[in-house]
C-alpha positions in Angstrom: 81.5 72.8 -151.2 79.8 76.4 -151.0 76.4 76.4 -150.0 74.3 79.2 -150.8 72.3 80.3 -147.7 67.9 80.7 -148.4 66.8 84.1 -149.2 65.1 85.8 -146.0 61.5 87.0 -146.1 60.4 90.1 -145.6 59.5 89.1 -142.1 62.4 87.7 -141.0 65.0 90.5 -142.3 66.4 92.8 -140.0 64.7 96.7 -140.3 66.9 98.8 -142.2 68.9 101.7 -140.4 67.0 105.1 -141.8 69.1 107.3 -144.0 70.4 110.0 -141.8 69.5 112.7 -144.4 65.9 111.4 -144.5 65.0 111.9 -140.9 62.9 114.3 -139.5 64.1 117.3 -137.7 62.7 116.4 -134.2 64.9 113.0 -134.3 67.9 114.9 -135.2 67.7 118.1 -133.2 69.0 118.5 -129.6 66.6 118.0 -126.8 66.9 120.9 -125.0 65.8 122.9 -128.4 62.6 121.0 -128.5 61.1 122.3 -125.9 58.5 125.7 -126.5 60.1 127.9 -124.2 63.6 127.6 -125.5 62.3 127.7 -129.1 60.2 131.2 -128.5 63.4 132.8 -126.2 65.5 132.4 -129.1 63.1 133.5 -131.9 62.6 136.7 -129.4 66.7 137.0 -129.0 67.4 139.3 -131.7 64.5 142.0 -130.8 65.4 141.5 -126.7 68.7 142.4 -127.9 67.6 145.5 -130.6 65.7 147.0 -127.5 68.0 146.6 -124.9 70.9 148.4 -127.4 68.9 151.1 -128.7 65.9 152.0 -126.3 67.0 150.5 -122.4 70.2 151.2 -122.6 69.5 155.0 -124.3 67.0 155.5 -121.2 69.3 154.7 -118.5 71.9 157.3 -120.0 69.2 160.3 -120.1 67.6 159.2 -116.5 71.4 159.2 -115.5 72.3 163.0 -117.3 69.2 164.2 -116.4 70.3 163.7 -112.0 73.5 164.6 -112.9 75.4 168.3 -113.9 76.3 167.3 -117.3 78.0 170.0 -119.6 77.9 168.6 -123.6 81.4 169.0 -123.8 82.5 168.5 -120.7 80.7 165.1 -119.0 79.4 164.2 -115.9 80.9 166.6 -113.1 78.4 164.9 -110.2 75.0 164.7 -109.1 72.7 167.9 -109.7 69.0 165.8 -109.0 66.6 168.7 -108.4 68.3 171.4 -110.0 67.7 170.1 -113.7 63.9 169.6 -112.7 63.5 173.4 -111.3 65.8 174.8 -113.4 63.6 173.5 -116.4 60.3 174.7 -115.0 61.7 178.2 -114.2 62.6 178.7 -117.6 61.2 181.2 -119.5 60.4 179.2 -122.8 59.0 176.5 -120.7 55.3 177.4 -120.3 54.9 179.4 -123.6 56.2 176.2 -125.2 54.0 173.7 -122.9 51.0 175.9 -124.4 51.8 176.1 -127.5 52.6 172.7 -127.8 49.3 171.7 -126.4 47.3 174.2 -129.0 48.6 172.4 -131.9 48.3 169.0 -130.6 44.3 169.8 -130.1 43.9 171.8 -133.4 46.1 169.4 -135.4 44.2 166.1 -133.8 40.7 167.3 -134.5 41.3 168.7 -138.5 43.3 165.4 -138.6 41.5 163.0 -137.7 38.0 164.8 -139.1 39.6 164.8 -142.6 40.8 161.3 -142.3 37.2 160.0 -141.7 35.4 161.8 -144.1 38.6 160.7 -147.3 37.8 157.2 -145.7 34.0 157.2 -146.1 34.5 158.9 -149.3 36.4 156.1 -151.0 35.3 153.4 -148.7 33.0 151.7 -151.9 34.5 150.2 -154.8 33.4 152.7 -157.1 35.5 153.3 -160.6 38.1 156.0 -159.5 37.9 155.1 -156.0 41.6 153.3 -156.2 42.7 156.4 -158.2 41.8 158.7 -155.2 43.0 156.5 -152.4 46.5 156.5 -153.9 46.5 160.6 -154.4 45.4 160.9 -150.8 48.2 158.1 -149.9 50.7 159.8 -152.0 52.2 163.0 -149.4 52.5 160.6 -146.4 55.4 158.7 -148.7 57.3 162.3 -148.0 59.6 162.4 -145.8 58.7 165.1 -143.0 61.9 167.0 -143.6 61.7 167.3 -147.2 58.2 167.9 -147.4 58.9 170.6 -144.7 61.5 172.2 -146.9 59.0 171.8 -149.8 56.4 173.9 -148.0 58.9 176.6 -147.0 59.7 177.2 -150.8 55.9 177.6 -151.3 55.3 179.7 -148.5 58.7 182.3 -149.5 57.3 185.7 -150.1 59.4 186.6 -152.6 60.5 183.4 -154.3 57.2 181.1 -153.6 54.8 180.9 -156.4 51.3 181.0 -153.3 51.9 184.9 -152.6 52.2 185.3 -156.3 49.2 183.1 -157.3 47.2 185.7 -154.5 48.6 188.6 -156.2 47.6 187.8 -159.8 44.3 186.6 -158.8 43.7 190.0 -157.0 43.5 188.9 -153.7 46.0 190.3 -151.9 47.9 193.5 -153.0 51.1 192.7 -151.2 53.3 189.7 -150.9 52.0 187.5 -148.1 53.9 186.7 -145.1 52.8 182.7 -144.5 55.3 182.7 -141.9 55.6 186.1 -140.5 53.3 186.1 -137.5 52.1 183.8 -134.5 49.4 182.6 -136.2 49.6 182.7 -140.1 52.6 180.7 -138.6 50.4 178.1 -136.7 47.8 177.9 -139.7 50.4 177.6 -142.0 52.3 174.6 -140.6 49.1 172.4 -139.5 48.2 172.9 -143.2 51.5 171.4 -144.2 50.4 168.3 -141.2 47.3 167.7 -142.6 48.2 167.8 -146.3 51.2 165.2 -145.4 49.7 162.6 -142.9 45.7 162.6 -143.7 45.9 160.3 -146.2 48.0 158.3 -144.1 45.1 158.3 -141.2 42.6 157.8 -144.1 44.2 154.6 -144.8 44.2 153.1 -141.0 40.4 154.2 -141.0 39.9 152.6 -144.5 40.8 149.6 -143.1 38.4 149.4 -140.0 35.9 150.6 -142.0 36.2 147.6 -144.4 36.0 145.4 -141.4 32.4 146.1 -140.8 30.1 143.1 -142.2 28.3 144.8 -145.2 24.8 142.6 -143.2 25.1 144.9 -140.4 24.4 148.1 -142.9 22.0 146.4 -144.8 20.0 145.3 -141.8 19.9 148.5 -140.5 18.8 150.1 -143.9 15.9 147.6 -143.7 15.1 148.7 -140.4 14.7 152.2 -141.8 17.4 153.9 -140.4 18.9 157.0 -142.3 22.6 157.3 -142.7 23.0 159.8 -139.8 21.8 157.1 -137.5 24.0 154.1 -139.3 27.3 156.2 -139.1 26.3 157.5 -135.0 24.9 153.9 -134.4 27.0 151.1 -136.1 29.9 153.2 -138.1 31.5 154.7 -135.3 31.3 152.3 -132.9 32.6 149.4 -134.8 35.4 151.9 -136.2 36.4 152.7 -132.1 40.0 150.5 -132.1 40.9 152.6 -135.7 40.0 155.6 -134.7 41.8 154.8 -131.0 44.9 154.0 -132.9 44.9 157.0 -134.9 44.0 159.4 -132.0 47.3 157.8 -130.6 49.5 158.5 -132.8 48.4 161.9 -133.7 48.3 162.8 -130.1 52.3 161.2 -129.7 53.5 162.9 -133.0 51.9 166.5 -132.6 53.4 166.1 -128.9 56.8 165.7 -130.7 56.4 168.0 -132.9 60.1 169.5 -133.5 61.2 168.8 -138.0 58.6 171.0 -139.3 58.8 173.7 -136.6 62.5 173.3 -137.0 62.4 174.4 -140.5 60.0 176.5 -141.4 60.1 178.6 -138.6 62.9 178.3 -136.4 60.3 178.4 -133.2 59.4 182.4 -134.4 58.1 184.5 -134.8 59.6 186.1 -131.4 59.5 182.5 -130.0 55.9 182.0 -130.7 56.2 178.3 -132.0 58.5 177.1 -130.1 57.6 173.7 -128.7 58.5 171.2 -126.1 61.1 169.2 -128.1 62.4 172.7 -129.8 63.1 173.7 -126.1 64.9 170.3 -125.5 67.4 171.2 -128.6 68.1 174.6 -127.5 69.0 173.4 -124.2 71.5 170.7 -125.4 72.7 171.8 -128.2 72.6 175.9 -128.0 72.8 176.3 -124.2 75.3 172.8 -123.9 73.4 171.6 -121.1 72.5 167.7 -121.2 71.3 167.6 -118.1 68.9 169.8 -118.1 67.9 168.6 -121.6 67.7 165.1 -120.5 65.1 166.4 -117.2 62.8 167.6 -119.4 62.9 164.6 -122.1 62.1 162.7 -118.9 59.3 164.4 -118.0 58.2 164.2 -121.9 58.3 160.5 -121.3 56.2 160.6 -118.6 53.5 162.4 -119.7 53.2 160.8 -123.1 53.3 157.5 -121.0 50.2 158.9 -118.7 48.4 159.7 -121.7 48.8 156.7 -123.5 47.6 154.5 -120.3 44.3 157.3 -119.8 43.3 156.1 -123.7 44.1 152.7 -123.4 42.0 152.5 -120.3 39.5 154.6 -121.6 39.0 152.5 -124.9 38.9 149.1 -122.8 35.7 151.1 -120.7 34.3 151.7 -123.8 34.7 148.5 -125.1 33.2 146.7 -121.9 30.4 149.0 -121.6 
């Protein structure tokens, strides 16, 4: 005869197995993955491997052409070290084009950078119309540098752009202008198209520092008595000093680099007058064929936008400590 065995309690029942689809991802995963290190080397992979590819790799090359006599359509024919270096320096462009360079990084950094602080105070309180005017000023850096180049060069056109026919009919001028035609209507002309493309784009880096700042500290020192000259020298601009560090860097960098709107609107004339640094790095690869002495002086590019960029780094942690 079948007995039927007593029902177990809860106590004495063996535990249930845990469904494998219900368990947590540590139980399940390998060991070696849980450990920290393993985890952050493979999150950081993909980027190692982006840089390695597209900047490492890319470096190597140019040190390499730049030692080496290295024709564009020719390759390597051997090592030719110093030669690139000298043959760089005793170039006839080469200092014209160091100083020019230089003049427009100084004059385009200061109107920069003064027009991108006073847009930012300007629309820094939420005022009606102050989101209207932040998106106009935002607007040209969405421009591609090219285009907007291009753009500029139809409005600049003597004889096709509607500016020197705008002077004309207002009775300013009596001939067609020449934007382009000397040295420096040439200058002027292309730092107007810089800061009319990237000074809203400066204004919004400084916008954000300056809403950083605790609204107490301004209102303390309005109860303190002090006038707005002293709240912008005392507590503005030293609370804004990692915006405006960031901006100075990246002005610095780009008008160092200068080469799309140069390229187009004036071709590095008149009579070689704007020709700058990475200009002379195109004619040399790319007119003259010669990598190697292209790849010399994108070297010593590197170099000095490396020493600059440690000098303001250094200089803004002084600031910061003192």
């Amino acid at each position: 005869m079948h007995v039927k065995a007593p029902d177990r309690t809860a106590a004495e029942r063996p535990p249930s197995r845990p469904d494998r689809r219900t368990r947590p991802l540590r139980a399940t995963a390998p060991r070696w993955w849980r450990s920290r290190k393993v985890k952050g080397l493979g999150y950081a992979a993909p980027t190692a491997v982006f840089v390695a590819v597209f900047f490492v790799l890319p470096l190597l090359l140019v040190g390499q052409m730049s030692l080496s006599d290295w024709p564009l359509l020719s390759g390597d024919r051997g090592v030719n070290a110093p030669e690139n270096y000298t043959d760089v320096t005793e170039s006839t462009l080469f200092w014209p084009a160091v100083r020019f360079t230089l003049l427009y990084t100084v004059i385009v950094t200061v109107v920069l950078l003064g027009l991108a602080l006073l847009l930012a105070l300007l629309v820094q309180e939420s005022r009606p119309g102050a989101g209207f005017f932040r998106t106009v000023y935002f607007l040209p850096s969405a421009l591609g540098l090219a285009s907007a180049s291009l753009l500029f060069w139809g409005l600049y056109s003597p004889t096709t752009g509607p500016l020197s026919r705008v002077l004309e009919e207002l009775g300013l001028v009596d001939d067609p202008v020449s934007f382009l035609g000397t040295p420096t209507s040439a200058l002027l002309s292309t730092v107007f198209l810089i800061v009319w493309k990237f000074a809203g784009f400066y204004m919004l880096i400084l916008l954000v520092g300056l809403q950083r700042i605790p609204h107490e500290v301004y209102e303390a020192a309005r109860m303190d008595g002090a006038s707005r000259g002293q709240i912008f020298r005392s507590i503005t601009l030293p609370l804004l000093r990692p915006s405006l560090a960031l901006t100075l860097l990246l002005c610095v960098t780009g008008s160092l680099l200068a080469f799309d709107q140069f390229f187009i609107l004036t071709k590095g004339g008149p009579d070689n007058s704007t020709v700058t640094v990475v200009q002379l790095i195109y004619r040399e690869a790319f007119q003259r064929l010669n990598l190697g002495t292209a790849a010399a002086l994108s070297i010593i590019v590197l170099a000095v936008l490396l020493l600059l960029n440690v000098l303001q780094f250094r200089g803004l942690r002084h600031a910061d400590e003192s």
